[in-house]
C-alpha positions in Angstrom: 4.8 3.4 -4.4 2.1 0.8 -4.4 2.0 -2.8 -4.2 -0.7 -5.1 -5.7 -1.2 -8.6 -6.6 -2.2 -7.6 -10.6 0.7 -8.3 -13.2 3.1 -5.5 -14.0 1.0 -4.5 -17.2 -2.5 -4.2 -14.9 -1.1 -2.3 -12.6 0.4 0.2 -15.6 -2.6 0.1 -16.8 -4.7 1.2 -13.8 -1.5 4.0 -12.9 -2.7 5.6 -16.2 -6.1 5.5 -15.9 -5.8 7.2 -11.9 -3.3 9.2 -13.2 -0.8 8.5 -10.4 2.6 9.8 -10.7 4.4 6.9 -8.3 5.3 3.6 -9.6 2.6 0.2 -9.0 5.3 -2.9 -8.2 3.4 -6.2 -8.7 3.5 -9.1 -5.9 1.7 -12.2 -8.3 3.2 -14.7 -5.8 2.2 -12.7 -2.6 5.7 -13.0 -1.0 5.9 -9.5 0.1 2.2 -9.2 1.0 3.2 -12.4 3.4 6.0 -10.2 4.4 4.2 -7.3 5.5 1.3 -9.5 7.2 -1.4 -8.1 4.7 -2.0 -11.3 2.8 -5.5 -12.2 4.0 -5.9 -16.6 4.1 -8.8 -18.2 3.0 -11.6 -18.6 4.1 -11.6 -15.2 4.7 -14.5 -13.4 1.6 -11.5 -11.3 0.6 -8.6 -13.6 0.4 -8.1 -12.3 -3.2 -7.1 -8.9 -2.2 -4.5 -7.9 0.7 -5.3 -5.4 3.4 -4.9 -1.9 3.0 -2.1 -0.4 4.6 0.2 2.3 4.5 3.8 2.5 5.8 5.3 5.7 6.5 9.2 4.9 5.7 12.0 7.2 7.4 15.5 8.1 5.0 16.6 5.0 6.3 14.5 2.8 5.3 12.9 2.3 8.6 9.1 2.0 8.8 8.2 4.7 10.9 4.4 4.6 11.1 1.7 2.1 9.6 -2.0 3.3 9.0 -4.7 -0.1 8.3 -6.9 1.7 6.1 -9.1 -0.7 5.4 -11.9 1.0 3.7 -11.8 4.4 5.5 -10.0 6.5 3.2 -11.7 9.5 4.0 -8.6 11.8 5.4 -5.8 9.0 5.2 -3.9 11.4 3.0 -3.7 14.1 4.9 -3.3 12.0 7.9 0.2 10.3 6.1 1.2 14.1 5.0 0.5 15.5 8.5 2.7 12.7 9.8 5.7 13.5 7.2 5.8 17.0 8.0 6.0 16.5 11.4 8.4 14.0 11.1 10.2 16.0 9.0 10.6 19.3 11.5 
């Protein structure tokens, strides 16, 4: 799943238009993004927007595995995947 600060209809929205198959959850108030310590403060140029990151969650709801991704996305896929598998056996 995703997370993003747009309201629930944006972030519909955008799923259709990227096609994704895997739900958007909206965080208006930025309590989760606070949560997960991706909410950037002002001043910071990009206050607006959290930091990209992905968390790699075992069965149990554990985060296994974090990737900042910031804006090299280039391989971050099949860098998560690889990590699944492995994790997987």
């Amino acid at each position: 799943m995703g997370i993003s600060y747009d309201s629930p209809e944006d972030n519909k929205g955008w799923a259709e238009l990227m096609g994704f198959e895997f739900p958007i959850l909206s965080d208006p108030d930025r309590e989760v993004a606070e949560s997960l310590q991706v909410r950037r403060q002002p001043p910071h140029p990009l206050a607006a927007f959290p930091r990209r990151v992905t968390y790699l969650i075992d069965p149990e709801g554990i985060v296994a595995e974090s990737y900042d991704v910031g804006r090299n996305i280039k391989g971050h896929a099949e860098e998560v995947l690889g990590d699944l598998r492995a994790r997987s056996g």
